[in-house]
SERO-4910 file (N, C-alpha, C, O; in steps of 0.05 Angstrom, whole numbers):
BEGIN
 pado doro    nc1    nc2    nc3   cac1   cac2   cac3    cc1    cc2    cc3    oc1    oc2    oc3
  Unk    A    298    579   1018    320    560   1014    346    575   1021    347    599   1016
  Unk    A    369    560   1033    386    566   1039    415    574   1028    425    556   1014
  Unk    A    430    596   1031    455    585   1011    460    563   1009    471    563    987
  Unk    A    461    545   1015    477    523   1019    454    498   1001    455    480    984
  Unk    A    444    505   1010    411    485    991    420    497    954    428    485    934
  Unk    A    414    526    960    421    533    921    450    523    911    458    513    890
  Unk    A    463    531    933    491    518    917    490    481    907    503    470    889
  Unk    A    470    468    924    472    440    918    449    435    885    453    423    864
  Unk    A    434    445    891    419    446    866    425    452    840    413    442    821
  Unk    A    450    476    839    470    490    830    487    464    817    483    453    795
  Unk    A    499    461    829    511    433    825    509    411    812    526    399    798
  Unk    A    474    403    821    465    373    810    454    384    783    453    370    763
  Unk    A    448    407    785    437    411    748    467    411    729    471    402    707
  Unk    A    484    421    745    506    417    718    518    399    709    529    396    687
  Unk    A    515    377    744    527    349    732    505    332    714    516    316    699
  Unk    A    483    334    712    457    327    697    468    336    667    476    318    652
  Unk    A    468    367    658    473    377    641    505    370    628    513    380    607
  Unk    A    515    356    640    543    355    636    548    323    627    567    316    613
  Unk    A    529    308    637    528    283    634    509    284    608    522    274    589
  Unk    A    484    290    599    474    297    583    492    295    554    494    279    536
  Unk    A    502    321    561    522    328    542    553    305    533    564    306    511
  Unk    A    560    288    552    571    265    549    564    252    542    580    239    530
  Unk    A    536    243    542    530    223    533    518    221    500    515    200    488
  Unk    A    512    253    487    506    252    458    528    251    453    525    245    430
  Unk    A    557    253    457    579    264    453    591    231    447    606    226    428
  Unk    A    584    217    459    593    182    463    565    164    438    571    142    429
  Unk    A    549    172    433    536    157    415    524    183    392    517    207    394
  Unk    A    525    166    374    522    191    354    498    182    335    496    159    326
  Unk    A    477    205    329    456    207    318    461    173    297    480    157    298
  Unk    A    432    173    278    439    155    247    456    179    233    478    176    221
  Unk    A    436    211    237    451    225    217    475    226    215    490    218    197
  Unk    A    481    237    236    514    244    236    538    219    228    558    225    215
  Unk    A    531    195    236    545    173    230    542    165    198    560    158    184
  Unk    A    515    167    190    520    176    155    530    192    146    533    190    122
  Unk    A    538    214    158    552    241    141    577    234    135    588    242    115
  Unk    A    589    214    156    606    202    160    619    177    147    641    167    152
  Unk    A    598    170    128    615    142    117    624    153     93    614    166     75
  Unk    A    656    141    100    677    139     80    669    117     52    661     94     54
  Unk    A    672    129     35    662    107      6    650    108     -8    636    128    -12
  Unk    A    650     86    -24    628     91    -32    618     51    -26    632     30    -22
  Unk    A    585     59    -28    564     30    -23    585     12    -33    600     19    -51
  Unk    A    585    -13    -19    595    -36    -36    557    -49    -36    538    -51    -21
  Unk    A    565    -57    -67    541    -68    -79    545   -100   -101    555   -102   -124
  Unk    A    534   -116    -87    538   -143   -103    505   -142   -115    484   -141   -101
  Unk    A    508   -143   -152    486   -150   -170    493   -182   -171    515   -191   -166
  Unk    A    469   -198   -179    468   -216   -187    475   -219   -213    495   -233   -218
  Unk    A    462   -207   -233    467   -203   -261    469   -179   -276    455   -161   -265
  Unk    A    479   -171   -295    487   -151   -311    457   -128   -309    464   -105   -303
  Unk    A    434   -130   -311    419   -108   -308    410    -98   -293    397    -77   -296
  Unk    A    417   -116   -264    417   -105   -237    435    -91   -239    429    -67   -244
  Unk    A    464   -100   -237    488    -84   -234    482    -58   -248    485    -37   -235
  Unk    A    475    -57   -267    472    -36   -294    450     -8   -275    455     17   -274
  Unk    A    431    -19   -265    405     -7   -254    423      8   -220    416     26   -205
  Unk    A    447    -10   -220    452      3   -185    467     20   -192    467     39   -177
  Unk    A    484     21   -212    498     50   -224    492     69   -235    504     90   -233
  Unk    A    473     65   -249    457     83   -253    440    108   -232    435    132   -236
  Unk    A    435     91   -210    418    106   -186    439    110   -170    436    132   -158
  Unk    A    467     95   -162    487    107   -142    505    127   -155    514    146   -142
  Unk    A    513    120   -186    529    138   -188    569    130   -183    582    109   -186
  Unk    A    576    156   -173    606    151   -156    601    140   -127    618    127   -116
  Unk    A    570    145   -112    574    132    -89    573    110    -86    570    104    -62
  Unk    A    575     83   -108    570     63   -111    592     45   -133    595     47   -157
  Unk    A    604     29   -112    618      8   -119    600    -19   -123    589    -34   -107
  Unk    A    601    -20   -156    590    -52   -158    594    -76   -176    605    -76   -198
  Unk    A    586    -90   -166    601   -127   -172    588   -137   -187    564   -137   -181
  Unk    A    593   -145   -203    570   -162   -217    573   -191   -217    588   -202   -233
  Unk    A    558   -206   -199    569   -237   -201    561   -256   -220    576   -274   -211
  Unk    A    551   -265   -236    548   -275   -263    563   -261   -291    554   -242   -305
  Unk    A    586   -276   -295    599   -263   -309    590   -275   -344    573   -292   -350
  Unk    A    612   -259   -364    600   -255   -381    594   -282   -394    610   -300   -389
  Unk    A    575   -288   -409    568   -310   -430    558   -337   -413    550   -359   -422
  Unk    A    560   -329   -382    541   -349   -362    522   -346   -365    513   -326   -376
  Unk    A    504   -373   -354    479   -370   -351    466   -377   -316    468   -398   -304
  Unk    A    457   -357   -310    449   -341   -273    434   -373   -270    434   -384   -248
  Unk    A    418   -392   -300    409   -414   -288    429   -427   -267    426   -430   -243
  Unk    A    450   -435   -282    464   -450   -271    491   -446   -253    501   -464   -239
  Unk    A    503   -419   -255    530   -407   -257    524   -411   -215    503   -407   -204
  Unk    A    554   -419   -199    554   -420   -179    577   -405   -172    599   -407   -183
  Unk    A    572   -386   -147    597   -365   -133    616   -376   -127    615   -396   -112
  Unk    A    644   -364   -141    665   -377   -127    668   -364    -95    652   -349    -83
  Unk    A    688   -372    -88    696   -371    -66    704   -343    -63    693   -329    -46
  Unk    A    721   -333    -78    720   -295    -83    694   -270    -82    691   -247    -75
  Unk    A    682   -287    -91    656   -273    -96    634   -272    -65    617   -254    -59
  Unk    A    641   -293    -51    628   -298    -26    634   -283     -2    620   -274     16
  Unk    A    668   -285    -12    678   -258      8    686   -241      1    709   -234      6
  Unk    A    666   -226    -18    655   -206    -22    637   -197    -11    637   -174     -2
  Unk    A    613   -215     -9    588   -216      9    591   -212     34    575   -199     47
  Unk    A    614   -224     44    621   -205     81    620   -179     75    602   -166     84
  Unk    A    636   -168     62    638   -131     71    618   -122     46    624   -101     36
  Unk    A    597   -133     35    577   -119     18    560   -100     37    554   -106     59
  Unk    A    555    -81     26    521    -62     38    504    -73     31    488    -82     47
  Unk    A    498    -77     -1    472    -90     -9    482   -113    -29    505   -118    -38
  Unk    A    456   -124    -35    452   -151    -47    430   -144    -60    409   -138    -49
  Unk    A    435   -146    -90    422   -137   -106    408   -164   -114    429   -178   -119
  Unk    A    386   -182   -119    374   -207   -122    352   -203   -151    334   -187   -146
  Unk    A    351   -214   -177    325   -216   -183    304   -226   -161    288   -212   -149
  Unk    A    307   -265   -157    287   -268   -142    271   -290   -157    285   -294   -178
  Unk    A    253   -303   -157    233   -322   -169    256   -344   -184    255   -350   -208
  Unk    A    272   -353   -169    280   -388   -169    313   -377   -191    330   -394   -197
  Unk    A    316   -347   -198    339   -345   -213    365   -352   -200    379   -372   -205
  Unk    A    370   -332   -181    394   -346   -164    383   -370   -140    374   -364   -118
  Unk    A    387   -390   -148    387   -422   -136    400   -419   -115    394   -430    -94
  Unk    A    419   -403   -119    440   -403    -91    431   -388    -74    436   -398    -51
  Unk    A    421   -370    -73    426   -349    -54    415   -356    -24    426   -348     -4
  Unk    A    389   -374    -24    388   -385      9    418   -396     22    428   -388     43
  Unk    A    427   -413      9    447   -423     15    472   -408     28    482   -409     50
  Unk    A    480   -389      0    501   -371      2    489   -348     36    502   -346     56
  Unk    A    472   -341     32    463   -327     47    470   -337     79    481   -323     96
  Unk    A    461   -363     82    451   -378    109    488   -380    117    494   -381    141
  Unk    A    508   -381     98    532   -378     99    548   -347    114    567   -351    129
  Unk    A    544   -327    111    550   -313     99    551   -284    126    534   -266    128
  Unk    A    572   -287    141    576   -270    164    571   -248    159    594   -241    152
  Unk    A    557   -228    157    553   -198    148    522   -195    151    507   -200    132
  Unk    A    515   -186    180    488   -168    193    479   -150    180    455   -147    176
  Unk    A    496   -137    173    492   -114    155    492   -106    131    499    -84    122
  Unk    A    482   -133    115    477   -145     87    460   -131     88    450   -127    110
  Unk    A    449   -117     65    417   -103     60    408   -120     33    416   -104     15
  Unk    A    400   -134     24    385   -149     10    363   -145     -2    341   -148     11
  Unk    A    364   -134    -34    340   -129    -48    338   -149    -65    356   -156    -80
  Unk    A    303   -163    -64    306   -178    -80    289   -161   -104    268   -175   -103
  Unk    A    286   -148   -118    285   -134   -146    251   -140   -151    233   -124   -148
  Unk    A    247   -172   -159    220   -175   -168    195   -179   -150    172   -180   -159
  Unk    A    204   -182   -121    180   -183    -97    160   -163   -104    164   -139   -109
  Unk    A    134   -177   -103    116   -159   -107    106   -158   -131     82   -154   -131
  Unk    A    117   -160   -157    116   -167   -188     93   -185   -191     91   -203   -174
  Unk    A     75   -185   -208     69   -204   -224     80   -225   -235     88   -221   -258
  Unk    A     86   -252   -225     97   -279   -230     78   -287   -258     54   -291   -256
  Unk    A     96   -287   -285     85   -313   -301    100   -341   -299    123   -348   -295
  Unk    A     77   -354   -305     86   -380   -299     89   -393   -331     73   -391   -349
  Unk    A    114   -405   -333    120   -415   -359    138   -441   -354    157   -440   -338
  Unk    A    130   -467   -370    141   -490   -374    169   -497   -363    186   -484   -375
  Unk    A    179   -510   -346    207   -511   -342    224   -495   -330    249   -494   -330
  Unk    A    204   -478   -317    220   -451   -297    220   -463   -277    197   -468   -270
  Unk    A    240   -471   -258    237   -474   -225    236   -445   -213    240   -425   -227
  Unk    A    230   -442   -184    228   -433   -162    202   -415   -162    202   -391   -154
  Unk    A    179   -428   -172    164   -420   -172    151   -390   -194    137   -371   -185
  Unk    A    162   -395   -224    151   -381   -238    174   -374   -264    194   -388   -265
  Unk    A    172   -357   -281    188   -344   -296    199   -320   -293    184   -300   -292
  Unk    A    230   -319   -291    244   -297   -267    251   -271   -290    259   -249   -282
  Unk    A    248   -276   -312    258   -254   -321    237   -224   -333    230   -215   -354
  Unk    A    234   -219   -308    217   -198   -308    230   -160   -319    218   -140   -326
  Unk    A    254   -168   -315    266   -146   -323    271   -147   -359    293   -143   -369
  Unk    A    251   -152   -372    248   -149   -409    229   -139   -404    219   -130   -424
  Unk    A    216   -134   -386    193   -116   -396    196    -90   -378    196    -87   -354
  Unk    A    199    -72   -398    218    -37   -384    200    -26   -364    209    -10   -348
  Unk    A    180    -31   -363    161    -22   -344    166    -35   -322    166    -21   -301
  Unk    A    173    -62   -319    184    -77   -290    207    -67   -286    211    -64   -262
  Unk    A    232    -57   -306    255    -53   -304    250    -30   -283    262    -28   -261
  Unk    A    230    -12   -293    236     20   -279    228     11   -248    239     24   -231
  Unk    A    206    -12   -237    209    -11   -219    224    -27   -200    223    -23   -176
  Unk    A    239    -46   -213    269    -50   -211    279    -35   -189    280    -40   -164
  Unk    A    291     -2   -214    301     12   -203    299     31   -180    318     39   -166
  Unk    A    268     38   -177    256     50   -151    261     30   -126    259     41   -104
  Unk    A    268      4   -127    269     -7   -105    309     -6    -93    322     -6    -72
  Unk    A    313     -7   -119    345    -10   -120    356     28    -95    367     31    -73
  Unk    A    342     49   -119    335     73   -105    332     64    -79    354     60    -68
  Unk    A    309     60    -62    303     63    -39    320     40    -25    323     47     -1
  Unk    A    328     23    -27    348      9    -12    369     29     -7    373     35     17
  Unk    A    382     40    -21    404     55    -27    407     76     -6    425     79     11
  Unk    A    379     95    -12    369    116     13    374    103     39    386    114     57
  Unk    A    363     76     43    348     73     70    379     70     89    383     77    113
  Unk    A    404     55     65    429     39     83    446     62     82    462     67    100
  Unk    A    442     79     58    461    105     64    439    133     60    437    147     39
  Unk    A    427    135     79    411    165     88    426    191     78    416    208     64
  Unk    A    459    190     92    465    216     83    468    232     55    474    256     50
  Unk    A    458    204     34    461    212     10    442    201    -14    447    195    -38
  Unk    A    416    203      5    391    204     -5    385    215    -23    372    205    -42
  Unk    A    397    247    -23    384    253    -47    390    249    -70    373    247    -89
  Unk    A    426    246    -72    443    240   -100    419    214   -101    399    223   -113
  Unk    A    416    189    -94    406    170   -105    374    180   -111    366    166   -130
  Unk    A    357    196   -104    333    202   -117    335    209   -131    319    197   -145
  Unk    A    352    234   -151    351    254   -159    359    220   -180    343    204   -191
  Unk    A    383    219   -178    395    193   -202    375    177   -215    368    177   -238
  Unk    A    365    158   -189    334    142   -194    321    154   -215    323    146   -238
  Unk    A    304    179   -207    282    195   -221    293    193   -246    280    178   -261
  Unk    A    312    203   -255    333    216   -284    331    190   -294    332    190   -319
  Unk    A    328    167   -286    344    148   -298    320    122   -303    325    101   -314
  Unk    A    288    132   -288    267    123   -289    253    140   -321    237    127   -334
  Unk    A    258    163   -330    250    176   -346    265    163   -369    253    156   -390
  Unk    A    284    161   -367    299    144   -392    281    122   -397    268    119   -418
  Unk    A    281    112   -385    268     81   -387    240     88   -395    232     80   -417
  Unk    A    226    100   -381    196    105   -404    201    113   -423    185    105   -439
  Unk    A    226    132   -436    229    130   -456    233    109   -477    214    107   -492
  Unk    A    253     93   -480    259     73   -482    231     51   -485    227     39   -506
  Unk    A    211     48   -454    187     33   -463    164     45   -492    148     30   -502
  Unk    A    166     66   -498    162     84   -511    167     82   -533    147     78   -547
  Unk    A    197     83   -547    206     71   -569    207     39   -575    212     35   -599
  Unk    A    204     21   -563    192     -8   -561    165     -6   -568    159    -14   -590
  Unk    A    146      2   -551    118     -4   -564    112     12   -590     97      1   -606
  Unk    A    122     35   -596    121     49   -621    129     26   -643    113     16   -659
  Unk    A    161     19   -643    169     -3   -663    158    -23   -664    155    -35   -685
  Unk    A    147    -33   -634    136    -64   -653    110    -65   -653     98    -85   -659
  Unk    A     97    -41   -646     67    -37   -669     68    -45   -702     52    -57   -717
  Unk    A     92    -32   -704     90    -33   -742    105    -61   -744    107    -67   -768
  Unk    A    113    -76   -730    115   -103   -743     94   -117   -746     76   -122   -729
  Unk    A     99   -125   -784     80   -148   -793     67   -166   -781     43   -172   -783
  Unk    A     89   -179   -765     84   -207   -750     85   -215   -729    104   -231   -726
  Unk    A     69   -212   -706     73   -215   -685     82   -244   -667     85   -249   -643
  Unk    A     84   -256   -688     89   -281   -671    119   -291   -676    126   -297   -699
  Unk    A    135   -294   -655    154   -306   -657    165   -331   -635    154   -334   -614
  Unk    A    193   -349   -645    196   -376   -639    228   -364   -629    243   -351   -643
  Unk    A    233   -376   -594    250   -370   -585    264   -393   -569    256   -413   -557
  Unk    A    287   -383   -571    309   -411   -563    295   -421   -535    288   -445   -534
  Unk    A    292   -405   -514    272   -414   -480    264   -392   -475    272   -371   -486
  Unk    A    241   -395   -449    217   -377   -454    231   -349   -436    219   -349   -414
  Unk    A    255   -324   -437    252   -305   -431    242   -285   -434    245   -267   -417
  Unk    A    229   -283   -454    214   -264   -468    188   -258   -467    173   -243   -480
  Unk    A    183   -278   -444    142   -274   -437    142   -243   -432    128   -229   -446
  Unk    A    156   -234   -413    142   -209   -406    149   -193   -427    131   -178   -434
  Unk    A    172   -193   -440    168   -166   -464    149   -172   -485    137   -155   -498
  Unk    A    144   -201   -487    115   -206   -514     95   -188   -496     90   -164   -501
  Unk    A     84   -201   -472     64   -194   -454     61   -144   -459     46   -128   -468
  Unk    A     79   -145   -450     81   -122   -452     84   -103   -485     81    -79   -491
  Unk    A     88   -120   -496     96   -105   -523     73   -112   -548     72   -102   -571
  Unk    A     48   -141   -530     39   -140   -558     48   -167   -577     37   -173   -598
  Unk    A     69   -182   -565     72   -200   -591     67   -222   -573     60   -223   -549
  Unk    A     75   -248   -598     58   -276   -578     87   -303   -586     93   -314   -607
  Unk    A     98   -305   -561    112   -329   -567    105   -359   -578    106   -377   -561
  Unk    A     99   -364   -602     88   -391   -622     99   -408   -603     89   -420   -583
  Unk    A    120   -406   -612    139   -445   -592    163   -434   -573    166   -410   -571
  Unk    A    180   -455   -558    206   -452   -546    217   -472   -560    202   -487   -572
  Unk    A    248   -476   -561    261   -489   -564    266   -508   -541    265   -532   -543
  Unk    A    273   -495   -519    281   -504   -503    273   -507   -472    290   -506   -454
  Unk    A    243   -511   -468    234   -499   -445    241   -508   -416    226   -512   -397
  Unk    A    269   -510   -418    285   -530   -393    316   -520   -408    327   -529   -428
  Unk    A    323   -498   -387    362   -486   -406    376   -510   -407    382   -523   -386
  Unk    A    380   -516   -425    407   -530   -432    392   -558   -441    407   -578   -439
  Unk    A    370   -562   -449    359   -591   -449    339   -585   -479    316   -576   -482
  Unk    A    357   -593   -493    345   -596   -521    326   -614   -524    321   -635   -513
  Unk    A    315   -599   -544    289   -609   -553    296   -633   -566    317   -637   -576
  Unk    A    269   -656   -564    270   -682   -578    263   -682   -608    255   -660   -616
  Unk    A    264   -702   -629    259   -699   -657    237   -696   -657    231   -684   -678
  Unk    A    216   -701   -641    186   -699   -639    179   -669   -642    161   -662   -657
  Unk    A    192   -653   -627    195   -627   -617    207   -613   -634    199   -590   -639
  Unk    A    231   -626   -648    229   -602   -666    222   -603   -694    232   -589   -712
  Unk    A    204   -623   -696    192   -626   -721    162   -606   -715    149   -595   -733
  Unk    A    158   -604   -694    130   -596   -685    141   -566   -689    124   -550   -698
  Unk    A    154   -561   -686    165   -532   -681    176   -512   -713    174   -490   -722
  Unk    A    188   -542   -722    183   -532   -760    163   -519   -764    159   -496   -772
  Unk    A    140   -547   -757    116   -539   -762    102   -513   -762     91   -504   -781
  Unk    A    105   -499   -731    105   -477   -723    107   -459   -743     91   -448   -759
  Unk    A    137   -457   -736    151   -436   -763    143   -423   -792    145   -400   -800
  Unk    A    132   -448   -804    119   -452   -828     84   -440   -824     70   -430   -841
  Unk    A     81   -444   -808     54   -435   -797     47   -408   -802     30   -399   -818
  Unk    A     65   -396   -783     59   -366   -773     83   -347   -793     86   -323   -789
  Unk    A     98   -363   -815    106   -347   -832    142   -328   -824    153   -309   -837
  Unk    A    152   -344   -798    164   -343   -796    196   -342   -810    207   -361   -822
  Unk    A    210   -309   -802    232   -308   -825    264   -314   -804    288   -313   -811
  Unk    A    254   -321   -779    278   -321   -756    269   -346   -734    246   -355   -731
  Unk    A    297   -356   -719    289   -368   -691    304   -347   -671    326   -337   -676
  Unk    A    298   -344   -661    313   -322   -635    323   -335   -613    309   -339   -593
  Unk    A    351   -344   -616    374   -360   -595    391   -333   -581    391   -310   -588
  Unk    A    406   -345   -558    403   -330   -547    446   -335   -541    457   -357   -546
  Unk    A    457   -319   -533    484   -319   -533    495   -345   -514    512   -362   -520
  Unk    A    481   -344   -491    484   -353   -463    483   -380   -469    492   -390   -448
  Unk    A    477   -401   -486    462   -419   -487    479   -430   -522    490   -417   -539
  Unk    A    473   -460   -519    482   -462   -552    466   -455   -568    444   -449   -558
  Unk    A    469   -454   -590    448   -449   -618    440   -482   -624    416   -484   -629
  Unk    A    452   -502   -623    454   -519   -643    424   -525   -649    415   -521   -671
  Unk    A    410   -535   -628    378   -538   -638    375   -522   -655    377   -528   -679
  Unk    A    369   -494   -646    359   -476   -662    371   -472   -686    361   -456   -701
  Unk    A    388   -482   -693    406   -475   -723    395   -510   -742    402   -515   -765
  Unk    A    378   -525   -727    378   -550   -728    351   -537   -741    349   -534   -766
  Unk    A    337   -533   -729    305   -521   -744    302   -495   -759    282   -488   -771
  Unk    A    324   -482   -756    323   -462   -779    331   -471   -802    320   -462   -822
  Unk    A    351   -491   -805    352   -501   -833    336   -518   -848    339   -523   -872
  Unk    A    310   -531   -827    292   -550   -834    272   -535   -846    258   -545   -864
  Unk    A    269   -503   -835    246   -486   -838    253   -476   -865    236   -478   -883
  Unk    A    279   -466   -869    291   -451   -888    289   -415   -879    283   -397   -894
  Unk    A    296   -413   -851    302   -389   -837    326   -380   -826    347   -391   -833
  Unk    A    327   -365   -814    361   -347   -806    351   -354   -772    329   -356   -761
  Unk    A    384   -356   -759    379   -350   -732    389   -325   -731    403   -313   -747
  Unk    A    379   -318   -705    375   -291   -700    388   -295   -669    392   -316   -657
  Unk    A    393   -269   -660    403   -273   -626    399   -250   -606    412   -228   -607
  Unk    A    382   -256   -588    367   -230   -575    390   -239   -541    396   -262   -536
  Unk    A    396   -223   -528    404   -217   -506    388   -213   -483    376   -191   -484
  Unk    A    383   -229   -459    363   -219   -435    390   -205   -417    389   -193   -396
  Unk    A    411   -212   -430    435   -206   -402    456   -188   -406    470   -176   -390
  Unk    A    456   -189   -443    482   -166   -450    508   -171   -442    512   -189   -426
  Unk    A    526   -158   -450    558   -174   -442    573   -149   -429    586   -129   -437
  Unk    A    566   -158   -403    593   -148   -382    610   -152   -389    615   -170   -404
  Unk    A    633   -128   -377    631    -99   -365    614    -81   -373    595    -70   -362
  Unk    A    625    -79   -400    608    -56   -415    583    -55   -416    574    -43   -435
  Unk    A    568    -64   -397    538    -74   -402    519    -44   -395    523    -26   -378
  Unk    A    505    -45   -410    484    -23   -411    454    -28   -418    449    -31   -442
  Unk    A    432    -30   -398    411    -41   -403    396    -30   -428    391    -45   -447
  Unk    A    388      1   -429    382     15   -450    394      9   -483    382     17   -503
  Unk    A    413     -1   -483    429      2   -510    427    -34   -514    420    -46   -535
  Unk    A    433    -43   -496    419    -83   -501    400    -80   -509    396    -93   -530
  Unk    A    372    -62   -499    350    -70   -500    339    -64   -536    321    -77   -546
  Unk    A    356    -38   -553    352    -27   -571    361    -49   -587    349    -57   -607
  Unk    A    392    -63   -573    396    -86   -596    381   -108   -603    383   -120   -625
  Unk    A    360   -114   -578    346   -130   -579    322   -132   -595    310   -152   -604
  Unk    A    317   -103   -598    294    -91   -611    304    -89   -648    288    -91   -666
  Unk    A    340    -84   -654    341    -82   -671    332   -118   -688    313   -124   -703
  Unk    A    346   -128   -680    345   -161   -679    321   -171   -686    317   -185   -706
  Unk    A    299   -162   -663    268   -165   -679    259   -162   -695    244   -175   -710
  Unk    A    269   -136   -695    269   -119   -727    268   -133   -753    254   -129   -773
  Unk    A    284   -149   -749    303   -161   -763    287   -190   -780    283   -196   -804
  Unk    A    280   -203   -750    263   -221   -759    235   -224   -759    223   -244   -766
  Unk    A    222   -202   -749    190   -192   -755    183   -174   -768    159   -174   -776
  Unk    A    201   -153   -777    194   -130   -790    194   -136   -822    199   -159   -830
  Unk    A    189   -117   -838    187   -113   -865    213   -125   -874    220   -126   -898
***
């Protein structure tokens, strides 16, 4: 080959190598563009123990919303208009799932932002099915701490997948914060072993999965349809109940009126009692609701 031949060869490798080099230079890895995000996650919870579960696993890298505010009920409560455009610049969408938020096809099918990441929390769960639940089952799977923790492993791995560069703060958080919670399931089945009475009468049916899980047996509902009181037929039947199984409580719930239930506790000659599935935002803390909840039982099953 000729001078003139190596000099051209010479040449076309550097414009190759040079263009090469322009062109990683013009698009940039996933990594590098995650090393790179300014912020922290924006994160819309549906309800207080989602929210509760995404701070826990993000930490400071995690900004989050909680849209069911306090003393609502997720049955019925609809997004304002603030809250929606929020949902444009969200990362994730934190969802129970099984007919709780009503809205969310809707809101969703609305809702300009590609880059929504969307967890729905209970996919994959064991669905019970209980009286008067729409969307196909009973959604409150997060009373029973064992669903809670895996809750949080999914909350975790969403977190990883939309922000990579900071995978590990959210494992390391997850893990720490999955060990709590067996703890916690831990001190629940310990306490309500030693209660006398396993059966108790609750304002509507949220509490399948912590009976299910813990051992005790829901006798009656008050209300197995939110907000739709029981008839005199019903709650004479439900006295009945009461008187039955020896009952010293009805367990109503904040979210919701008492009046039925204060209507058959005085027929029974019992106390109402008031257990929390949702706890009261801001200050909401799943671990420390769940103890109140447990104190409360205490209260009306124990010694």
């Amino acid at each position: 080959m000729g001078k003139r031949g190596i000099t051209y060869w010479l040449i076309v490798g550097l414009l190759i190598s040079l263009g090469v080099t322009l062109a990683a230079c013009g698009r940039q890895t996933p990594e590098a563009t995650t090393q790179e995000r300014q912020g922290p996650l924006v994160v819309a919870a549906s309800i207080a123990p989602l929210g509760d579960f995404a701070r826990h696993v993000g930490g400071d890298e995690v900004e989050v919303h909680v849209l069911v505010p306090p003393a609502a009920s997720p049955h019925t409560y609809e997004l304002t208009p603030a809250q929606i455009k929020l949902l444009h610049r969200a990362d994730v969408l934190i969802l129970n799932g099984v007919g709780l938020e009503f809205w969310a096809q809707k809101v969703l099918d609305t809702v300009d932002n590609p880059h929504l990441h969307v967890v729905i929390a209970s996919e994959g769960l064991e669905i019970l099915q209980t009286r008067g639940e729409e969307g196909g089952g009973n959604p409150h799977l997060w009373l029973d701490v064992i669903n809670a923790t895996l809750y949080v492993a999914k909350i975790r791995d969403a977190f990883a997948a939309v922000d990579p560069g900071r995978k590990d703060v959210y494992m390391k958080n997850g893990a720490r914060y999955i060990e709590e919670l067996k703890a916690l399931d831990r001190e629940i089945m310990l306490t309500v072993a030693q209660f006398p009475n396993k059966k108790f009468i609750a304002l509507h049916p949220a509490w399948v999965y912590f009976a299910r899980r813990y051992g005790l047996e829901q006798a009656a509902v008050v209300e197995h349809t939110p907000g739709k009181e029981p008839s005199p037929a019903e709650i004479a039947h439900i006295v009945e109940v009461a008187r039955e199984i020896g009952a010293k409580a009805i367990f109503a719930e904040p979210q919701f009126s008492p009046k039925a239930a204060q209507v058959i506790a005085e027929e029974s000659g019992i106390h109402v009692l008031f257990l929390n599935p949702l706890g009261d935002p801001p200050d909401y803390d799943y671990i420390q609701t769940m103890r109140h909840n447990l104190q409360e039982l205490q209260k009306g099953m124990g010694e």
